[in-house]
Kinemage of the C-alpha trace (Angstrom):
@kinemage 1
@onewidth
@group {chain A} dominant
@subgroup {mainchain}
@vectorlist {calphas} color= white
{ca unk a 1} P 23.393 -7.781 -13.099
{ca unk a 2} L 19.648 -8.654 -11.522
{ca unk a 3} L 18.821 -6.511 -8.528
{ca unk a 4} L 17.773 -8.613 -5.542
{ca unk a 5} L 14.070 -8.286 -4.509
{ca unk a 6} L 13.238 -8.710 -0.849
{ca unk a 7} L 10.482 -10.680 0.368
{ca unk a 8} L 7.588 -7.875 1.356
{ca unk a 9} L 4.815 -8.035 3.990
{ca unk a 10} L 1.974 -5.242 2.672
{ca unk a 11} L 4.324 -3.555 0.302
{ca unk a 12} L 7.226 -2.944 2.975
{ca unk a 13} L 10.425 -4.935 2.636
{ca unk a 14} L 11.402 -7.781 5.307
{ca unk a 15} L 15.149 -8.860 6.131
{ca unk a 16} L 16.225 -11.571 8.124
{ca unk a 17} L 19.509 -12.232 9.887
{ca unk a 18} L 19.472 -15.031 12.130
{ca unk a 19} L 16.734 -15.047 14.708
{ca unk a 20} L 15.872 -10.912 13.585
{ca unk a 21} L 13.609 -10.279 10.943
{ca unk a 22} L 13.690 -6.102 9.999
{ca unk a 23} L 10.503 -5.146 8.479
{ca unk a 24} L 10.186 -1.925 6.866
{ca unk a 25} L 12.634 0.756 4.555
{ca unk a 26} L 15.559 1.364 6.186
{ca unk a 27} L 15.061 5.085 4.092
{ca unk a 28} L 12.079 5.223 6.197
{ca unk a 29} L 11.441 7.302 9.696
{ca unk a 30} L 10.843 4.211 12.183
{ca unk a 31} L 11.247 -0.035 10.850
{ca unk a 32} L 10.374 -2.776 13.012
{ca unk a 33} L 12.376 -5.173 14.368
{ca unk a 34} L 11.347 -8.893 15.405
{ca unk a 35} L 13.307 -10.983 17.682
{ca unk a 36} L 12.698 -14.449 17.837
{ca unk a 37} L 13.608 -15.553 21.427
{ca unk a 38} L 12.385 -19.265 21.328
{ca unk a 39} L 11.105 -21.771 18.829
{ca unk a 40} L 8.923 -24.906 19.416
{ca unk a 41} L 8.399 -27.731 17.513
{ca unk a 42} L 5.503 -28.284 15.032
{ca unk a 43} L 5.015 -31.525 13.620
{ca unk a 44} L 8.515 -31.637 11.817
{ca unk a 45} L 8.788 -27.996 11.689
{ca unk a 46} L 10.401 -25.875 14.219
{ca unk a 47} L 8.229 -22.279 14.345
{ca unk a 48} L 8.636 -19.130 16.327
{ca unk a 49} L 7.412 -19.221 19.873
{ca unk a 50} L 7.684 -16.034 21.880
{ca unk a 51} L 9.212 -12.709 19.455
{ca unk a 52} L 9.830 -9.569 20.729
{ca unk a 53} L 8.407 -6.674 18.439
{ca unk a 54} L 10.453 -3.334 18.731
{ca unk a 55} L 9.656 -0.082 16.725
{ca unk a 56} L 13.108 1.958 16.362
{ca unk a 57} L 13.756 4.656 15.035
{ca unk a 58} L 16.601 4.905 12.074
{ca unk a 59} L 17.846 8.102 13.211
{ca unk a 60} L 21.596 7.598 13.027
{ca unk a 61} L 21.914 10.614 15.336
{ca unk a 62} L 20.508 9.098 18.576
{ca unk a 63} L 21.579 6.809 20.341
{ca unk a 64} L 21.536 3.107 20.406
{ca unk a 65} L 19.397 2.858 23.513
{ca unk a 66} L 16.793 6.007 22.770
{ca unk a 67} L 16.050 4.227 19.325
{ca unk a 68} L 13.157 1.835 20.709
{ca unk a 69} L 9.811 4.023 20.530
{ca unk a 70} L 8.051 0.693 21.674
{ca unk a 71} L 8.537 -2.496 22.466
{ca unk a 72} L 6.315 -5.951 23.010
{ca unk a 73} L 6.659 -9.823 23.511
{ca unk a 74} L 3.881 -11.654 21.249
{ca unk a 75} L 3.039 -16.100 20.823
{ca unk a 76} L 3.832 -16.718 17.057
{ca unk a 77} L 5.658 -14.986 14.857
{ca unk a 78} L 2.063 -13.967 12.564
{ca unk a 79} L 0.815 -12.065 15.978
{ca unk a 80} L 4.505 -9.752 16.025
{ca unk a 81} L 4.286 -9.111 12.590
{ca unk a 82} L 0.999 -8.004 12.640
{ca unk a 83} L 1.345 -6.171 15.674
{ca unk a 84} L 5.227 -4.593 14.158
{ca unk a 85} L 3.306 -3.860 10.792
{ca unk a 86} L 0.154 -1.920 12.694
{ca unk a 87} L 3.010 0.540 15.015
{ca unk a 88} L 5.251 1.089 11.712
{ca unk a 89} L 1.709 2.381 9.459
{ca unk a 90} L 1.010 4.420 12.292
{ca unk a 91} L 4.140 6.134 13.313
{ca unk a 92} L 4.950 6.907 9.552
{ca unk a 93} L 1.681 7.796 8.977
{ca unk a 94} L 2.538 11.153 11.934
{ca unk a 95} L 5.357 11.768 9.984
């Protein structure tokens, strides 16, 4: 049986469910996740509009709420990632 292989963004797995894209190794410290909240038309294409960027922790030990270490809004779903892909190099980087 094949293994699946996940789509990656610099070398770190990405997941989506919905309107939530997970970036990052759930083995990891911290992943990122990306909510899209609206979409807009482009052309014939309908595209991420506003996404809300979260760094959590994936500490099954705390709690639901205290998982968020930060949180943002970004235009575009290119400007989250980025921004989701800069916080998760840094806070693994402290590890």
């Amino acid at each position: 049986m094949s293994e699946k292989k996940f789509l990656e963004y610099k070398g770190k797995p990405m997941v989506r469910n919905g309107n939530t894209i997970y970036y990052g190794n759930m083995a990891d410290e911290y992943v990122v996740m990306l909510q899209i909240v609206s979409t807009k038309t482009v052309g014939e294409l309908e595209v991420a509009d506003k996404v809300v960027v979260q760094l959590m922790s994936t500490d099954a030990d705390v709690k639901i709420k205290d998982r968020v270490i930060k949180k943002s809004e970004k235009k575009g779903l290119y400007n989250a990632i980025d921004v989701g892909a800069i916080w998760l190099e840094r806070a693994l980087r402290k590890q």
